[in-house]
N, CA, C and O of each residue as an XYZ file, in Angstrom:
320
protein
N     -16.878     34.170     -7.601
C     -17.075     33.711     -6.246
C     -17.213     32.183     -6.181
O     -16.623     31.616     -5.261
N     -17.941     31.436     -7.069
C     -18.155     30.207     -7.069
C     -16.737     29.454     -7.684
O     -16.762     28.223     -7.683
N     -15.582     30.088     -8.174
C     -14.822     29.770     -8.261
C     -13.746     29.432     -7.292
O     -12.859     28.605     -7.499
N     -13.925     30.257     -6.044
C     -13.189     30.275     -4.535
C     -14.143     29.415     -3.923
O     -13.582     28.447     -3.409
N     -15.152     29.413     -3.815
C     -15.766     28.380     -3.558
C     -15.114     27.167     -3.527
O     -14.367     26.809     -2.617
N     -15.437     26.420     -4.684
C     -14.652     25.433     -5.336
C     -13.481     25.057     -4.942
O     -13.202     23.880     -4.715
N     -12.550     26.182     -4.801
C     -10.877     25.726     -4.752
C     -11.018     25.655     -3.472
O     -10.413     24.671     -3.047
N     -11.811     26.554     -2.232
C     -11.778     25.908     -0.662
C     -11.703     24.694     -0.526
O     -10.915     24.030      0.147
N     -13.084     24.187     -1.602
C     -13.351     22.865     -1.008
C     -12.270     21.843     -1.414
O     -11.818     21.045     -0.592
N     -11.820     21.889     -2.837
C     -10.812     20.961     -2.736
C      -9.571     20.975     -1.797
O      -8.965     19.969     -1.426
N      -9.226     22.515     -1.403
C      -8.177     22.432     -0.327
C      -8.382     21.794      0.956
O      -7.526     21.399      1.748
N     -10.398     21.728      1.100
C     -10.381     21.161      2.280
C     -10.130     19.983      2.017
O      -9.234     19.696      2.811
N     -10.375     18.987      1.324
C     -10.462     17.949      0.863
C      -9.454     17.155      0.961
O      -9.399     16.012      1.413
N      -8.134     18.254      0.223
C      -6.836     17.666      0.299
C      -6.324     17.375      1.677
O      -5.716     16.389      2.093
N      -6.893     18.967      2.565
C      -6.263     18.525      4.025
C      -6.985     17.277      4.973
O      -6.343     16.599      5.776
N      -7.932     17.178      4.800
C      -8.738     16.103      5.502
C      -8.072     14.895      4.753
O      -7.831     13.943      5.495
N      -7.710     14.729      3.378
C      -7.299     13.452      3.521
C      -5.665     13.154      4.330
O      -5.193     12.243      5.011
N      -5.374     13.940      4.019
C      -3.955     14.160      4.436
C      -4.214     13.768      5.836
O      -3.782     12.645      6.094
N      -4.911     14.498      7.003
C      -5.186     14.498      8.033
C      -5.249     12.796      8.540
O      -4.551     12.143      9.315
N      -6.234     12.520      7.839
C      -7.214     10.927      8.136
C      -5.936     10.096      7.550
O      -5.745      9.050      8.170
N      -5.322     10.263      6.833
C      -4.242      9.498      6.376
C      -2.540      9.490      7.536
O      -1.591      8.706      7.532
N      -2.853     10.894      8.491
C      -1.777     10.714      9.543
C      -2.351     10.167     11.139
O      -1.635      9.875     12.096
N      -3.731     10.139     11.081
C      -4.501     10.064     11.300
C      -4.352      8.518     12.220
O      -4.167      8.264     13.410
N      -4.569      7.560     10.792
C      -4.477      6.590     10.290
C      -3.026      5.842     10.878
O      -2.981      4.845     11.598
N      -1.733      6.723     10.286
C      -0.594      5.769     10.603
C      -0.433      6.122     11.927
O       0.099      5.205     12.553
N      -0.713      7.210     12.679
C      -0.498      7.332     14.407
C      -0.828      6.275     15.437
O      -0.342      5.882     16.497
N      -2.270      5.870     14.367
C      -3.105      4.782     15.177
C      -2.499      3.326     14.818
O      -2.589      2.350     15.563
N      -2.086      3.336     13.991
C      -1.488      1.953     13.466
C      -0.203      2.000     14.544
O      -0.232      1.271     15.536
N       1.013      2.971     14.270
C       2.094      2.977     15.230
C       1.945      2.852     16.757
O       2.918      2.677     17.491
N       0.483      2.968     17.263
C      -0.039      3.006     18.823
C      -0.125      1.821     18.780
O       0.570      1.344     19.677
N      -0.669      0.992     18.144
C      -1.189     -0.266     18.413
C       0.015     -1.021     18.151
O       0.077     -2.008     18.884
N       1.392     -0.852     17.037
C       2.367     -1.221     17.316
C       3.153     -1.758     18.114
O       3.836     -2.778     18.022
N       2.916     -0.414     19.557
C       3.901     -0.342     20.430
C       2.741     -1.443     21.593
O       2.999     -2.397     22.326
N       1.806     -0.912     21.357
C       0.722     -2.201     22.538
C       1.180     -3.789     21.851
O       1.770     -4.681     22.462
N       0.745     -3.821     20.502
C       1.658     -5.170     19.928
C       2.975     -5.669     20.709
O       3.171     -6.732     21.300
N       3.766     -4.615     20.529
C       5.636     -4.611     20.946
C       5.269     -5.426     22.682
O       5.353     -6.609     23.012
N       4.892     -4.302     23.420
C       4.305     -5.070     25.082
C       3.785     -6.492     25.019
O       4.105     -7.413     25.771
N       3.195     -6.517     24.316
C       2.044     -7.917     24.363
C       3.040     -9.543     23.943
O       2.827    -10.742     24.122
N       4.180     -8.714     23.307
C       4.632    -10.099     22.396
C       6.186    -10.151     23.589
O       6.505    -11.115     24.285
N       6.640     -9.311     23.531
C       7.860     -9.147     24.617
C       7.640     -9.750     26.001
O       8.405    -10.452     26.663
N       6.032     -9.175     26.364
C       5.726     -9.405     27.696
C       6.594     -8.852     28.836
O       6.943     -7.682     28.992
N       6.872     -9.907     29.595
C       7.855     -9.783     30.884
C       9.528    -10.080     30.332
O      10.338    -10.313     31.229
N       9.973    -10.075     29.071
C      11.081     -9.848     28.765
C      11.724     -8.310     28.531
O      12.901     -7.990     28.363
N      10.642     -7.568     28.579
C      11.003     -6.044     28.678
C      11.097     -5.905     29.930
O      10.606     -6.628     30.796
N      12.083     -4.452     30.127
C      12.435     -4.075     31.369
C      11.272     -3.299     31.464
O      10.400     -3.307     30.596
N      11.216     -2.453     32.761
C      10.078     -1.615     33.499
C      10.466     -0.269     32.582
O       9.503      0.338     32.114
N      11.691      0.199     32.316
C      11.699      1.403     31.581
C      11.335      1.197     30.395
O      10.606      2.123     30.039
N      11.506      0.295     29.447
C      11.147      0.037     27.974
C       9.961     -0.094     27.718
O       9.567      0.203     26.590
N       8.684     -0.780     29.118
C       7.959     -0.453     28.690
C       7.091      0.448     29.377
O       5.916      0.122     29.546
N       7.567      1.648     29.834
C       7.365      2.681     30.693
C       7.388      3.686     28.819
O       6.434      4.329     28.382
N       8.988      3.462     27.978
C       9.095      4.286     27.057
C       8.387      4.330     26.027
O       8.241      5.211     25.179
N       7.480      2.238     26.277
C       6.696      1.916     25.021
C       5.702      2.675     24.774
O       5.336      3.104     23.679
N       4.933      2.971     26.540
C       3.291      3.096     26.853
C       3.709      5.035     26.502
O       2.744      5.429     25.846
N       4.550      6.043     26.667
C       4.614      6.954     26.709
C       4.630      7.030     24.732
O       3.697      7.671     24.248
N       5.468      6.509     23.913
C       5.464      6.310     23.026
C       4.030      6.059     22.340
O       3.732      7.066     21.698
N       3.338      5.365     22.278
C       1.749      4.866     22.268
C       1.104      6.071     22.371
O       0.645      6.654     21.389
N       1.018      6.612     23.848
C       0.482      7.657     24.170
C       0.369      8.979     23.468
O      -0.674      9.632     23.495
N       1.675      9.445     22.711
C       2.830     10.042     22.129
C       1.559      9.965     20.152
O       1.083     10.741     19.323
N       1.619      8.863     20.369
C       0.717      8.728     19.017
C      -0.796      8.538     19.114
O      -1.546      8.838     18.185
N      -1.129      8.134     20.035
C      -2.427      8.643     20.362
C      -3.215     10.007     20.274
O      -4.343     10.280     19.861
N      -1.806     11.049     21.025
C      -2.475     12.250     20.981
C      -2.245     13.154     19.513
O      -2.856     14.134     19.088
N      -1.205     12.452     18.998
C      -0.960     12.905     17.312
C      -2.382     12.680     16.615
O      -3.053     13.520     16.015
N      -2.744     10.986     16.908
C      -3.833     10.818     15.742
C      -5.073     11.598     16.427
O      -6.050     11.479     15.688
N      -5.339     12.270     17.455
C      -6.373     12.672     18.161
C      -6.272     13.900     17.501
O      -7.250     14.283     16.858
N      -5.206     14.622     17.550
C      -5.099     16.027     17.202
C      -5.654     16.064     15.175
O      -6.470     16.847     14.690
N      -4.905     15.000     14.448
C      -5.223     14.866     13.201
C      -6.661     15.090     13.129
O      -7.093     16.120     12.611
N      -7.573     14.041     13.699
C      -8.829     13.476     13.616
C      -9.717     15.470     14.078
O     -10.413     16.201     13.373
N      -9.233     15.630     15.425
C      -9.850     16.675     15.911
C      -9.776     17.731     14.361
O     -10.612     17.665     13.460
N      -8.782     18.494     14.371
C      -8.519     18.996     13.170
C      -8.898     19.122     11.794
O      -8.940     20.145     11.110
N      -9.238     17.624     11.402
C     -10.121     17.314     10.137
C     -12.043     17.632     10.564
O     -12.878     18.184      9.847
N     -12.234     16.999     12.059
C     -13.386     17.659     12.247
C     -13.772     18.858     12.396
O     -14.959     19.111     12.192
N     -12.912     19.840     12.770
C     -12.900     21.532     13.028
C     -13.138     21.631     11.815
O     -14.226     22.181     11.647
N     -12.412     21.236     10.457
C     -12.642     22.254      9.114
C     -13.367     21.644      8.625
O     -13.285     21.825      7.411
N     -14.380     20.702      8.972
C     -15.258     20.192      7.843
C     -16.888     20.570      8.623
O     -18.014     20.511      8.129
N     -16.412     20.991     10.098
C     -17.619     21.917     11.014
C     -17.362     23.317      9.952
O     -18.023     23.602      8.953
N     -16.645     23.770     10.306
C     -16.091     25.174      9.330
C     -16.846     25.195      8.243
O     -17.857     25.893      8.155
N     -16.278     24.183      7.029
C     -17.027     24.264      6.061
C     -18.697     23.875      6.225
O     -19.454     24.767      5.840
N     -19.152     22.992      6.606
C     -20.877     22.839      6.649
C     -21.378     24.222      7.096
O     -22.408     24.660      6.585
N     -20.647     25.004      8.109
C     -21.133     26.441      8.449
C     -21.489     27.441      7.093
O     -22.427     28.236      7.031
N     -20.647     27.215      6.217
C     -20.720     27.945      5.235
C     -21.716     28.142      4.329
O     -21.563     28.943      3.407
């Protein structure tokens, strides 16, 4: 039993980093596209940066879902 034990936790382990690590580049690629707006400014059209802010958004809710996700299984595991 303490052997399944064990291998949970490293599986959790693996997925949480994995997680925090997509986590990680979603949030980097969001701030990208706010970068992209900020430096372009008023040389972008209204759709590009209509496609930027949806894009952003787009990775926002990726790294939200990562983050959420890594917190569900590590609630999971402390339950245990």
């Amino acid at each position: 039993m303490e052997r399944n034990d064990r291998n949970e936790r490293i599986e959790t382990v693996k997925a949480d980093t994995h997680d925090a690590i997509d986590e990680a580049k979603q949030r980097t690629m969001a701030t990208g596209e706010r970068a992209k707006r900020a430096v372009a400014g008023d040389q972008m059209s209204v759709g590009d940066r209509v496609a930027s802010h949806a894009k952003e958004l787009g990775h926002e809710v990726k790294a939200n879902l990562d983050e959420s996700a890594r917190k569900t299984r590590d609630t999971v595991e402390r339950e245990r």
